[in-house]
C-alpha positions in Angstrom: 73.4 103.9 106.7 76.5 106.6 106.3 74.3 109.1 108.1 73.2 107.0 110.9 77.2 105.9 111.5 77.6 109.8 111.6 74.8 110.6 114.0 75.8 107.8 116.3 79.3 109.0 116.3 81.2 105.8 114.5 82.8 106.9 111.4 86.7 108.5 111.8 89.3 109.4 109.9 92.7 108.8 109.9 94.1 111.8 108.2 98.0 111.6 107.3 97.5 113.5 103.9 98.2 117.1 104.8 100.9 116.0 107.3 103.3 113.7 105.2 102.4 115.1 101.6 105.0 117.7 101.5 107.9 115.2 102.2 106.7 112.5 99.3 108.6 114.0 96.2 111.8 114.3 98.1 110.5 110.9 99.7 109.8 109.1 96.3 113.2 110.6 94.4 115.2 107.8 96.5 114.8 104.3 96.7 111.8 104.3 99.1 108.7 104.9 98.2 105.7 106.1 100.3 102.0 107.8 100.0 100.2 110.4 102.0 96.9 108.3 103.3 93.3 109.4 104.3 91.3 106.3 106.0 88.0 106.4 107.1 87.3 104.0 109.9 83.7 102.5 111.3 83.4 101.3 115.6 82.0 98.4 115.6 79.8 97.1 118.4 82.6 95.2 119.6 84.2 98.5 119.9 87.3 97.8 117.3 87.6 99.7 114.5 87.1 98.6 111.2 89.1 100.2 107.4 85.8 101.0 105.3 88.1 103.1 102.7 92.1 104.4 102.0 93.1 107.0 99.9 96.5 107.0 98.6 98.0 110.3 96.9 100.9 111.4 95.4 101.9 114.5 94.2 101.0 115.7 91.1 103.3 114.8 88.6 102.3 118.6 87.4 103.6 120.1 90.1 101.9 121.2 93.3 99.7 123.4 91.5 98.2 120.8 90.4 96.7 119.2 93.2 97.6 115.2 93.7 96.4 111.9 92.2 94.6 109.9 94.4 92.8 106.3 94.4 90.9 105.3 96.8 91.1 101.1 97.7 88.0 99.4 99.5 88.5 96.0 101.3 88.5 92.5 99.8 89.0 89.4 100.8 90.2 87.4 97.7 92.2 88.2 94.8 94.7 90.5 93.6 92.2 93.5 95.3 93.0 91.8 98.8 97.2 92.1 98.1 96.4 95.4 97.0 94.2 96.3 100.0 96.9 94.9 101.9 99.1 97.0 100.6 97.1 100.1 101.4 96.6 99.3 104.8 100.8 99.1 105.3 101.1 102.4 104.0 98.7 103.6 106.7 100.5 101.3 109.3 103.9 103.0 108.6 102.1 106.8 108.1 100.6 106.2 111.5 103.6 104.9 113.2 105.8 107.5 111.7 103.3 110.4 112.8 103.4 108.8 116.0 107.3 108.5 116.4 108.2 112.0 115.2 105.1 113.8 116.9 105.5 111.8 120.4 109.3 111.4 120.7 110.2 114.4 118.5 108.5 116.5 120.7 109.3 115.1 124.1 112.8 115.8 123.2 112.7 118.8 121.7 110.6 120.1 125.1 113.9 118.4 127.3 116.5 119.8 125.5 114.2 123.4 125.4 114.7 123.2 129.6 117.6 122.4 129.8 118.5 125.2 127.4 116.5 127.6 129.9 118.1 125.9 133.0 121.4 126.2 132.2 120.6 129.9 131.2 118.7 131.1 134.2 119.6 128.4 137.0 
């Protein structure tokens, strides 16, 4: 079944792992709390996309030489594994969104100030 969602081309993955782990310790010293997520996500025929698996990590409490410690969460629709499964979907809600605001709009004003920086030294 895994390799036939593979051939047809409808398993992804939302990566945020690589991209907000370095932040987490200094992240996770203050109040707020947060998790580097990996999702992997399956089209359905209806063409939405459906959360087959999260990974949450942390950094090692080791050290970064040590790798991180991960769990991985898999849906559920009763119980306290649904709150939980919740819960692991919000943290890849607010990685996603976060990505997405400092990426998009980070960018975008970085590139305008970077003109007018050239503008106002060649024009």
């Amino acid at each position: 079944m895994v390799g036939k969602a593979i051939q047809s081309k409808r398993l992804f993955l939302l990566d945020h792992h690589d991209s907000i782990m370095p932040y987490l310790r200094r992240i996770n010293a203050t109040s707020s709390k947060a998790y580097a997520t990996r999702t992997i996500l399956f089209l359905k025929k209806d063409r939405t996309l459906k959360p087959l698996a999260i990974e949450l990590s942390l950094p090692h409490p080791g050290g970064d030489k040590s790798g991180v410690v991960s769990q991985v969460f898999l849906p559920a629709d009763e119980g306290v594994e649904s709150s939980v499964w919740l819960l692991a979907k919000s943290y890849v809600i607010v990685n996603d969104s976060s990505y997405h605001q400092l990426v998009s709009h980070w960018y975008k004003f970085s590139q305008q100030n970077n003109i007018k920086a050239i503008q106002s030294t060649y024009l």
